[in-house]
DSSP file (Angstrom, degrees, kcal/mol; ACC not computed):
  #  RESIDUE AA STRUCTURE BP1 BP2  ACC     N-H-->O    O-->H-N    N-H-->O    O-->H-N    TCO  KAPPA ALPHA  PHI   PSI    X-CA   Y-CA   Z-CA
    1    1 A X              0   0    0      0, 0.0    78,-1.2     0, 0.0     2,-0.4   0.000 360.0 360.0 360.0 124.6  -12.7   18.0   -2.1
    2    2 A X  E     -A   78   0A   0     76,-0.2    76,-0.2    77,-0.1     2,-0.1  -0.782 360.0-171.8 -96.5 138.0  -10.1   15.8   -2.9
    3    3 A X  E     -A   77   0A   0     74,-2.0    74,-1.0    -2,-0.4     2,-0.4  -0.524  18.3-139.1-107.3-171.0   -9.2   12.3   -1.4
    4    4 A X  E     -AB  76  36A   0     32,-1.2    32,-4.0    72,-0.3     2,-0.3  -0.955  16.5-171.5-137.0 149.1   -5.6   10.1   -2.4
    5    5 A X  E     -A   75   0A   0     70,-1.4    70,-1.6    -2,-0.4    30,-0.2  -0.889  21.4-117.3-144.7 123.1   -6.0    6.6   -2.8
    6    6 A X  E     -A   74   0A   0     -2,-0.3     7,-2.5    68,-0.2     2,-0.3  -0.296  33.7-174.7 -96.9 136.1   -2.6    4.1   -3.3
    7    7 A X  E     -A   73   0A   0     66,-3.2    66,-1.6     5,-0.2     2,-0.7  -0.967  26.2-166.1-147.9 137.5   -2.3    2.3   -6.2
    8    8 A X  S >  S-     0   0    0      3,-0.4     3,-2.0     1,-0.4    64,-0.1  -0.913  84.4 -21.0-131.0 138.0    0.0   -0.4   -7.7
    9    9 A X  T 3  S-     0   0    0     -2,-0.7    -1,-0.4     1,-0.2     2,-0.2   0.852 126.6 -54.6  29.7  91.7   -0.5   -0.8  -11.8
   10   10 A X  T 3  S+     0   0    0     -3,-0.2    -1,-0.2     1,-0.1     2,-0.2   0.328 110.6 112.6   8.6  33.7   -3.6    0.6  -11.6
   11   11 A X    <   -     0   0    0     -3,-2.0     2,-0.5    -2,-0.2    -3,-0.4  -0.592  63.2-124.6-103.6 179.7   -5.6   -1.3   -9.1
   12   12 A X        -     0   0    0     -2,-0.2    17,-0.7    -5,-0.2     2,-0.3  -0.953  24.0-111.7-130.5 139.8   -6.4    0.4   -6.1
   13   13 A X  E     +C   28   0B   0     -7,-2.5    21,-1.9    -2,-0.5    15,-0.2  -0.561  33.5 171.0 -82.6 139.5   -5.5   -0.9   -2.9
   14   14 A X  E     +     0   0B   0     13,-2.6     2,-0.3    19,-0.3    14,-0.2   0.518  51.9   1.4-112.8 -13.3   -7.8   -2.0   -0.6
   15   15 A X  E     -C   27   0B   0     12,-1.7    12,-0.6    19,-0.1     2,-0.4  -0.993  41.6-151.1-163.3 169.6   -6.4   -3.5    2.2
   16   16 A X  E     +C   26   0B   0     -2,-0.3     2,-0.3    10,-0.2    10,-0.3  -0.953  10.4 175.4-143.9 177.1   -3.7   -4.6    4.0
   17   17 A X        +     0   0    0      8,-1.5     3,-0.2    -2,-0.4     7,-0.1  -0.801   9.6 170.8-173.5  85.3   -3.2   -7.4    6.4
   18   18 A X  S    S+     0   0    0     -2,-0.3     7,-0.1     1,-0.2     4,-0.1   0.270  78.5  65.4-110.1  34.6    0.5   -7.3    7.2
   19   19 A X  S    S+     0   0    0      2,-0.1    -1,-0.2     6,-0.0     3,-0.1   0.535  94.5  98.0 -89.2 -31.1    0.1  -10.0   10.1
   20   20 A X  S    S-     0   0    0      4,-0.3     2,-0.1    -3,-0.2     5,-0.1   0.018 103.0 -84.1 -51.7 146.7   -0.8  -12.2    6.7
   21   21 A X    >   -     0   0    0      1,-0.1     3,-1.6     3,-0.0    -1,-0.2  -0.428  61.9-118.9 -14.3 110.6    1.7  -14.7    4.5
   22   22 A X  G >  S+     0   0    0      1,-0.2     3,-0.8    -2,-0.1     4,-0.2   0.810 119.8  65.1 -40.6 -30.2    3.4  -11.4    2.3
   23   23 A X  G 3  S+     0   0    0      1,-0.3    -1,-0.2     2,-0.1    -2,-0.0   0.428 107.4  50.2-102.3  33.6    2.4  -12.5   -0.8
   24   24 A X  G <  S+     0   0    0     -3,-1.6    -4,-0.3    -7,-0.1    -1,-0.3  -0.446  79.3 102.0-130.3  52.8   -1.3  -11.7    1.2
   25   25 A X  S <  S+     0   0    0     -3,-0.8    -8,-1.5     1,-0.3     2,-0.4   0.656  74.4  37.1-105.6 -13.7   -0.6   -8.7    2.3
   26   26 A X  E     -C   16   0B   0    -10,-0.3     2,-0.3    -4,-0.2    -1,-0.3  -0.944  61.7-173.5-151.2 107.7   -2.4   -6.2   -0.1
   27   27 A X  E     -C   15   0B   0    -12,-0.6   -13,-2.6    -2,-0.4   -12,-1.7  -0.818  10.0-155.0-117.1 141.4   -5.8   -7.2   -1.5
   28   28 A X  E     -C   13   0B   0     -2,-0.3     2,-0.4   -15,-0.2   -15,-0.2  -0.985   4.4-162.2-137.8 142.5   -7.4   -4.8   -4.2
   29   29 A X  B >   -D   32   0C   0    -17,-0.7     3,-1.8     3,-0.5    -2,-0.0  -0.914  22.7-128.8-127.4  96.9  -10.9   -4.6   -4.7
   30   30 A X  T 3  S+     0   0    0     -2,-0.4     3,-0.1     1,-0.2    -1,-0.0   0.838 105.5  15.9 -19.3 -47.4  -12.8   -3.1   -8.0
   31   31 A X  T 3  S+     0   0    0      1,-0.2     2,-0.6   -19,-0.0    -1,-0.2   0.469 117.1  55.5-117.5  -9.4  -15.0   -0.9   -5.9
   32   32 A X  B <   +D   29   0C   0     -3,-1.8    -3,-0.5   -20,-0.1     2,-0.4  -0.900  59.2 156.6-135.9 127.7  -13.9   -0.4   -2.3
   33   33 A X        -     0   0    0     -2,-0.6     2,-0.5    -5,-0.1   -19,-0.3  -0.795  47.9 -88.7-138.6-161.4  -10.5    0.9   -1.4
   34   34 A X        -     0   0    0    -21,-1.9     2,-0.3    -2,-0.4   -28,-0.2  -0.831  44.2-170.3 -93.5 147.1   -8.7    2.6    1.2
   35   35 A X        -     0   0    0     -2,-0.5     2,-0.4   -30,-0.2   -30,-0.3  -0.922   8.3-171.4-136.4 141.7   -8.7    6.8    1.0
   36   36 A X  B     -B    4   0A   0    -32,-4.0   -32,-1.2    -2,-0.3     6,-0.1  -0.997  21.7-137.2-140.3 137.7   -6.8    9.3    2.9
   37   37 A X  S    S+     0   0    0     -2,-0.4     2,-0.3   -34,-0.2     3,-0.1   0.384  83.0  39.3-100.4  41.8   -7.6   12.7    2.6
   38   38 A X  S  > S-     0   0    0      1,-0.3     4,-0.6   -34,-0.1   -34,-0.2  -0.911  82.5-117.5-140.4 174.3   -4.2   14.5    2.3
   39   39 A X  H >> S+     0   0    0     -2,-0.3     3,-3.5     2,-0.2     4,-1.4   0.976 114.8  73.9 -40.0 -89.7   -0.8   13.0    0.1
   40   40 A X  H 3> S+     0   0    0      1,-0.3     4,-1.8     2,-0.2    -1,-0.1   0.423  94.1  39.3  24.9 -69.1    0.3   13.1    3.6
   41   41 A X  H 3> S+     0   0    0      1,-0.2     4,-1.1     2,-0.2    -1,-0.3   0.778 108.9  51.1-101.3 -17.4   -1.4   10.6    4.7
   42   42 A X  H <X S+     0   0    0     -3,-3.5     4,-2.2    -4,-0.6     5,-0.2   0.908 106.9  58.7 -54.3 -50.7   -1.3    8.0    2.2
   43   43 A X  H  X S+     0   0    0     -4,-1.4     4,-0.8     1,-0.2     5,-0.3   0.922 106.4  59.2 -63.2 -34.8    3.0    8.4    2.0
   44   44 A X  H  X S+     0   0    0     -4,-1.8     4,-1.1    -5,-0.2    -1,-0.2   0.824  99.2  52.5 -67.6 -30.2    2.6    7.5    5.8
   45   45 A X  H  < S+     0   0    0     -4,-1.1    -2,-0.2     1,-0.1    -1,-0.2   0.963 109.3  46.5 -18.8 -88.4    1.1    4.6    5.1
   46   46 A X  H  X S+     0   0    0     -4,-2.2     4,-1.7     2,-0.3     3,-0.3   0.537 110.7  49.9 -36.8 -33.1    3.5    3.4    2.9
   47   47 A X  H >X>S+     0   0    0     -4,-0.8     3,-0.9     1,-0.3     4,-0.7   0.888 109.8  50.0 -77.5 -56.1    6.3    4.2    4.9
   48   48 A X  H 3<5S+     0   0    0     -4,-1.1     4,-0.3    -5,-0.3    -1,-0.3   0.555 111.4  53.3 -42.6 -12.3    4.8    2.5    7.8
   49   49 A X  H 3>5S+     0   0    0     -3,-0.3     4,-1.7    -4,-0.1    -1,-0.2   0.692 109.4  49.4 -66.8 -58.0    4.2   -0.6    5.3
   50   50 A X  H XX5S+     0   0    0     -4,-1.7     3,-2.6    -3,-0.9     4,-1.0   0.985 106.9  54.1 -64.4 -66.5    7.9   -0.6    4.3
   51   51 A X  H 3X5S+     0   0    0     -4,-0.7     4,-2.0     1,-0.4     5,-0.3   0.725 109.5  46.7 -44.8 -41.7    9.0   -0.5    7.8
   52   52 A X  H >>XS+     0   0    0     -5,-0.7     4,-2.7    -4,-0.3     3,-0.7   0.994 105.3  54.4 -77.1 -23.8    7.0   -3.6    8.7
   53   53 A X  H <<5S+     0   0    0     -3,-2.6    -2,-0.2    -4,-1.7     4,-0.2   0.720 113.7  53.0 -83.2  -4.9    8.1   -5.7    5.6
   54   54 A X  H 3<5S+     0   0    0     -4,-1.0    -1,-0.3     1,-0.1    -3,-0.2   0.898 119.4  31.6 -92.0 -21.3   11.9   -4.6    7.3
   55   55 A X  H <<5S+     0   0    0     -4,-2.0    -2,-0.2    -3,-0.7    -3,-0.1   0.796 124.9  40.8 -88.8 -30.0   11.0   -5.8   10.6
   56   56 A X  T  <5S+     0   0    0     -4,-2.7     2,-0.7    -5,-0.3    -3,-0.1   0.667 112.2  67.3 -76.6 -30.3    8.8   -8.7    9.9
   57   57 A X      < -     0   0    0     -5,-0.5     2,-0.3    -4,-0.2     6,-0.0  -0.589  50.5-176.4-102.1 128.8   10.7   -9.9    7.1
   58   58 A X     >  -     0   0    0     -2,-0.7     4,-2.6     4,-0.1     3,-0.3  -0.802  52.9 -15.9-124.7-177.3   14.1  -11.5    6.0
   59   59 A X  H  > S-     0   0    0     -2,-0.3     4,-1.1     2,-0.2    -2,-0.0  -0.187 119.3  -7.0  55.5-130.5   15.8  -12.5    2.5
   60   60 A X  H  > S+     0   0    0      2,-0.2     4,-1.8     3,-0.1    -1,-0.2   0.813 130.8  61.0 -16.5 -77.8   14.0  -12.8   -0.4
   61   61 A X  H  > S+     0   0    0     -3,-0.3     4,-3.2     2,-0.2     5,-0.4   0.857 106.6  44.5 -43.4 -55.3   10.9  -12.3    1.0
   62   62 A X  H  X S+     0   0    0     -4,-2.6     4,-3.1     1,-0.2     3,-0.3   0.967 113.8  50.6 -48.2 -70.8   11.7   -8.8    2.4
   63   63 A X  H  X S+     0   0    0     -4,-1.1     4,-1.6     1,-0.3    -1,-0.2   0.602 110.6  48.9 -47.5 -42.1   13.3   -7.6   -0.8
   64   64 A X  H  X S+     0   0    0     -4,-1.8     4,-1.6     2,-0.2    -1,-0.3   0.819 114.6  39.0 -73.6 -45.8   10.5   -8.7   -2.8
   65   65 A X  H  X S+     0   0    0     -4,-3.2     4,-2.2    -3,-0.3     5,-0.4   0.949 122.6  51.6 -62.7 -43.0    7.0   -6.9   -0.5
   66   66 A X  H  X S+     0   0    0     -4,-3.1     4,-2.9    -5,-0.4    -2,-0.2   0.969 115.1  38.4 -63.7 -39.0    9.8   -3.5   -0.1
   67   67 A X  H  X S+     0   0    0     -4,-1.6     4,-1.0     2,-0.2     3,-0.4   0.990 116.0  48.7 -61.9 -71.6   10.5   -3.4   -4.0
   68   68 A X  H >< S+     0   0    0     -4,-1.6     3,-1.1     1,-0.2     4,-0.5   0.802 118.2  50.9 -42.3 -54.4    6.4   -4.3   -4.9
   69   69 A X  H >< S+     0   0    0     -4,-2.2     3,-1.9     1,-0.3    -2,-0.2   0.894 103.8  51.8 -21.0 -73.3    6.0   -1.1   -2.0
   70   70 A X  H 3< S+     0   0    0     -4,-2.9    -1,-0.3    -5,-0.4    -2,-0.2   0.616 103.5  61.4 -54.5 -26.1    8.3    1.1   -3.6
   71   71 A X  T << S+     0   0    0     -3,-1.1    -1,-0.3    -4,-1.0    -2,-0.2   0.805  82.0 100.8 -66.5 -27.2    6.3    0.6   -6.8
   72   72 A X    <   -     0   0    0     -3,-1.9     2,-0.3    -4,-0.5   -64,-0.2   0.196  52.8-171.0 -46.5 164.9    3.2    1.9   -5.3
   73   73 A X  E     -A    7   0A   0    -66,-1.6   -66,-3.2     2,-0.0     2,-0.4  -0.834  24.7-123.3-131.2-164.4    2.0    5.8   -6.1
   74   74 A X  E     -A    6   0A   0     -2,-0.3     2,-0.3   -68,-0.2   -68,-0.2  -0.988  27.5-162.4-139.0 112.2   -0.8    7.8   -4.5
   75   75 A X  E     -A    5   0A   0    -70,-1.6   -70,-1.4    -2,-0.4     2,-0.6  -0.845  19.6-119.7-105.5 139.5   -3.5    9.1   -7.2
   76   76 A X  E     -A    4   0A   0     -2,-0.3     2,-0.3   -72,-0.2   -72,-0.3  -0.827  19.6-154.1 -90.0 128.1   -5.8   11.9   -6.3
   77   77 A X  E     -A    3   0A   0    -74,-1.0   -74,-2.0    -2,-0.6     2,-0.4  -0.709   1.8-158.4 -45.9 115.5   -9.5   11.4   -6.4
   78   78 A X  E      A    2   0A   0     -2,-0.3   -76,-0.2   -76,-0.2    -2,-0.0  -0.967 360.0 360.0-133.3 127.2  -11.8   14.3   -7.0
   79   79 A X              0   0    0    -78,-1.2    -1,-0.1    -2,-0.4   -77,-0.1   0.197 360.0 360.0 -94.6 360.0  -15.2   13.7   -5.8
């Protein structure tokens, strides 16, 4: 069975906290991350990520979490 797990330059995401400061929004952790078990549900994530940094966000600040977002990918895990 395979999970997906979101990953930006190969750290693996582990949280998010998008009530947080942006540039604390996405904490990555050696050993615990977040897992989804379809593509699916990871990409929804993501979208749902972008979409707050467009609502939450202006200027700079926006451009900079949607672009760092848009870097992300989704790697499969097989346990």
């Amino acid at each position: 069975m395979s999970t997906f797990i979101i990953v930006e330059r190969g750290k693996k995401l582990s949280g998010v906290y998008t009530n947080d400061i942006p540039k604390n929004w996405f904490s990555f952790r050696k050993n615990d991350w977040l897992t989804y078990s379809s593509k699916e549900e990871a990409k929804e994530d993501i979208n749902y990520f972008y979409n707050e940094a467009t609502s939450c966000l202006s200027g700079d600040m926006r451009a900079k979490i949607q672009n760092r977002i848009l870097n992300f990918s989704i790697n499969e895990v097989t346990q």
